[in-house]
C-alpha positions in Angstrom: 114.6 112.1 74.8 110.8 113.3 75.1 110.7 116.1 76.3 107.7 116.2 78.5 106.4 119.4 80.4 103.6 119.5 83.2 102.2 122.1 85.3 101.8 122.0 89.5 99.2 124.8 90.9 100.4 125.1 94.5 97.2 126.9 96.8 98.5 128.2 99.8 95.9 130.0 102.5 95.1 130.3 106.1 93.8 127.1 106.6 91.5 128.2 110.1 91.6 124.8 112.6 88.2 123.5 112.9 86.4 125.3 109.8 86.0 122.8 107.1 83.3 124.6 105.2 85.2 128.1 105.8 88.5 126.4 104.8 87.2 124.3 101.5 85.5 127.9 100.5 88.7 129.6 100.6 90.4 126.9 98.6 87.5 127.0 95.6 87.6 130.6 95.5 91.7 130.1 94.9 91.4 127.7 92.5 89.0 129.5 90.5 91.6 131.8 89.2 93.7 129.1 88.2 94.1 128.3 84.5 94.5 124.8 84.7 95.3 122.5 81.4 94.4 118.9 81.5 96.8 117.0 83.6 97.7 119.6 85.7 98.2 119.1 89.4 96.6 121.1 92.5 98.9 120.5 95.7 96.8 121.8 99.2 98.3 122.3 102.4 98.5 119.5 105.2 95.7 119.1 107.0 93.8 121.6 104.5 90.3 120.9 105.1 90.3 120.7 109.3 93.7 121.9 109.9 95.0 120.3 113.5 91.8 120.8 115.3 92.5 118.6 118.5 89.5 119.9 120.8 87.6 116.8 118.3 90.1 115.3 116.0 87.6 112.2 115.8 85.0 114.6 114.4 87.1 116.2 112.0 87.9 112.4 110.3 84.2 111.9 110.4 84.4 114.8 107.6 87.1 113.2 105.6 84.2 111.5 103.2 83.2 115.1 101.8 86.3 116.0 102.1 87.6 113.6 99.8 84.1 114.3 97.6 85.4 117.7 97.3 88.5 116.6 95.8 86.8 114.1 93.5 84.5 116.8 92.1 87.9 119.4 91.8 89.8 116.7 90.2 86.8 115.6 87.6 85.6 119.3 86.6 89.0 120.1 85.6 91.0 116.9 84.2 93.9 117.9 86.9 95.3 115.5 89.9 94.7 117.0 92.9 96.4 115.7 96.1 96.3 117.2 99.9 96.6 116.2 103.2 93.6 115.4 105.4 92.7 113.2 109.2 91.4 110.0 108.2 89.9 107.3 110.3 92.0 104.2 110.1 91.8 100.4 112.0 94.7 101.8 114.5 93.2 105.5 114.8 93.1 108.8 113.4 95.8 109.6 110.2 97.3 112.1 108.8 96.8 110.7 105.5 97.8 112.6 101.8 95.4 111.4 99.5 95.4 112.1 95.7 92.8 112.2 93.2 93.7 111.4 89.5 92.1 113.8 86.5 89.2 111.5 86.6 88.2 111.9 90.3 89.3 108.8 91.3 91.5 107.9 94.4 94.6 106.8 92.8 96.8 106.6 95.9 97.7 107.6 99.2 100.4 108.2 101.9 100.2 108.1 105.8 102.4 110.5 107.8 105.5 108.5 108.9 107.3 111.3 110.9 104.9 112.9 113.6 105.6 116.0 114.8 106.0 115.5 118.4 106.1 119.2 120.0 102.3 120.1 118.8 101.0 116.8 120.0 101.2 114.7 116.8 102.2 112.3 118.0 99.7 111.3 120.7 96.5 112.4 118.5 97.6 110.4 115.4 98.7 106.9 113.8 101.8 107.1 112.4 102.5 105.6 109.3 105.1 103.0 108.0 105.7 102.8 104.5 106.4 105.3 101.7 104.1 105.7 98.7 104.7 106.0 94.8 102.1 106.5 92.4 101.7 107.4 88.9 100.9 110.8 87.5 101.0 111.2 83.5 103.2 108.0 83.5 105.5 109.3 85.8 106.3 108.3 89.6 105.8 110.5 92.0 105.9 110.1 95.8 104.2 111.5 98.7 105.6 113.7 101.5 104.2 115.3 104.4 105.9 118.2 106.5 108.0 116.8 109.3 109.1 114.2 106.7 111.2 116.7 105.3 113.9 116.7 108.0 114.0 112.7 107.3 116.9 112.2 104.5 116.4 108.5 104.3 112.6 108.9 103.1 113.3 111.2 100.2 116.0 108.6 99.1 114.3 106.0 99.4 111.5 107.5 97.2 114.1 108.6 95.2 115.6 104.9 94.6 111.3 103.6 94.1 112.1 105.7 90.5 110.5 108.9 91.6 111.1 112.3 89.8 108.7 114.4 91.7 108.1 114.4 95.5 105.0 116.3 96.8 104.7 117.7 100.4 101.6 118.6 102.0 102.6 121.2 105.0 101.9 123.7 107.6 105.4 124.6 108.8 105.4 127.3 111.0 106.5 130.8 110.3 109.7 130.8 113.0 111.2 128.0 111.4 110.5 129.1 107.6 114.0 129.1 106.2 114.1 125.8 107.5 111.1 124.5 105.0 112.6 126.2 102.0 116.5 124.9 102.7 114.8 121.3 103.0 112.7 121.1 100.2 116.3 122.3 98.3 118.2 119.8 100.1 115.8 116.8 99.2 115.5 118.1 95.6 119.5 118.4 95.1 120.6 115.1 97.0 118.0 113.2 95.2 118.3 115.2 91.7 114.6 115.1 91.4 111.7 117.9 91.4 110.2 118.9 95.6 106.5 120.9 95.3 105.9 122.1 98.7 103.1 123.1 99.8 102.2 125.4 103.0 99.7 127.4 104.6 100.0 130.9 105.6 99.0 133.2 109.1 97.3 132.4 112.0 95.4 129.1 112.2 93.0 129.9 114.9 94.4 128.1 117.5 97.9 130.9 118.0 100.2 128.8 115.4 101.5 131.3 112.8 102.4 129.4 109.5 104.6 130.8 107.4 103.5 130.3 103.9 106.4 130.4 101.6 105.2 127.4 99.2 108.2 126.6 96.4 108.9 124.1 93.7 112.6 123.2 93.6 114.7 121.5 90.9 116.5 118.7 90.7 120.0 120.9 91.0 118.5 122.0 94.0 117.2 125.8 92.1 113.8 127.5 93.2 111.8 127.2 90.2 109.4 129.3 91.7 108.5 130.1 95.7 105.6 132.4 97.2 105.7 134.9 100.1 103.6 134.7 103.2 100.3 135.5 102.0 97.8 133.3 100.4 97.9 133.0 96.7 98.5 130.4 94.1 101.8 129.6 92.0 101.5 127.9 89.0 105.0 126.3 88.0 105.3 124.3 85.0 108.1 121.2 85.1 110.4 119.9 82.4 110.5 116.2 83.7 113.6 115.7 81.0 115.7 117.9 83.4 115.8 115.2 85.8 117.3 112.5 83.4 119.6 115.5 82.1 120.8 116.6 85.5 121.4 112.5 86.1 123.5 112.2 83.4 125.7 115.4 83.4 126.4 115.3 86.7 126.2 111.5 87.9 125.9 111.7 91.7 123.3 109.2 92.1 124.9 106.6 90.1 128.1 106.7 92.2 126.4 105.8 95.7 128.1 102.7 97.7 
């Protein structure tokens, strides 16, 4: 079997609610220390341009066009997929929508939260949405996760069963409930024997919300490949995607399901 190998940058910061220009500077001067290799992938934060500023959520989707330039110019400078969750305006309101750029800085796909988070107010500010999403990066399917999604089992299968080996999440999981991100990105990796990349933001985001960083790539046996503390930083974790057809075949859980 080809063995092929890929790299995932994950860029984890305090993403300040409100601040798009303060927030997109942080995140250039990040990724400038990253040496990237064509076809790489950068994974941001949820909500990493805006984070959840409610006082004018309408404005902050207004933004989502340079926000989505930004991306595109990232993505094209560097040959890399970039991907990150931002508010969008749709025809039933405001999304939280994950949007990924392809090395060419083109919009190759995207995924609208499905699981809204209902003690910060998700779930009154934004549309939810009702379908998963697989796309293709460097011939491979990958699918598109948000936060909250991760306490959602049946999502991450059914990813899983659309022929995925890599699951991205886009997050800002709060610091109090931190071992619960890093047990569920494990979980979702192990049941499903695939990669999880997990993205979060870090500190205080302006509005009292402490996140709690802790950003991780897990393997398809469930193993931390590689996790950050609570500070902002970048990891740069590179992927064997023939561990996932190994992993299948030694140890054939999937294949046993009724």
């Amino acid at each position: 079997m080809e063995q092929r190998c890929f790299k995932i940058h994950l860029v984890q910061w305090r993403v300040i609610a409100g601040q798009l220009e303060h927030n997109l500077a942080r995140a250039d001067e990040l990724v400038e220390s990253i040496n990237t290799d064509e076809d790489d992938l950068i994974l941001l934060p949820e909500m990493f341009s805006t984070g959840f500023y409610y006082a004018d959520l309408g404005k902050m989707a207004d933004l989502s066009t340079q926000t989505v330039e930004w991306m595109s110019t990232l993505a094209g400078s560097r040959s890399v997929a970039v991907a990150g969750s931002l508010p969008e305006h749709s025809d039933d309101g405001v999304a939280n929508t994950l949007v990924m750029m392809d090395r060419m800085g083109r919009r190759t796909g995207s995924y609208v939260k499905v699981h809204l988070f209902p003690l910060t107010g998700e779930v009154s500010a934004f549309h939810p949405g009702d379908s998963t999403s697989v796309i293709s990066w460097n011939e491979t399917c990958v699918g598109l996760m948000i936060c909250f999604d991760l306490r959602f089992p049946e999502l991450a299968r059914k990813i899983c069963l659309e022929e995925s080996r890599i699951i991205l999440v886009s997050a800002q999981w709060p610091e109090k409930r931190i071992n619960h991100f890093i047990d569920l990105v494990r979980l979702r990796a192990m049941e499903n024997q695939l990669f999880v990349a997990a993205t979060n933001s870090c500190g205080d985001d302006g509005s009292g919300l402490v996140l709690g960083g802790n950003s991780l790539v897990a393997g398809p046996m469930g193993e931390v490949i590689g996790r950050m503390d609570n500070g902002e930083g970048v990891l740069s974790v590179s992927i064997e995607l023939g561990e996932v057809e190994r992993v299948r075949r030694e140890f054939p859980v999937l294949s046993l399901r009724r």
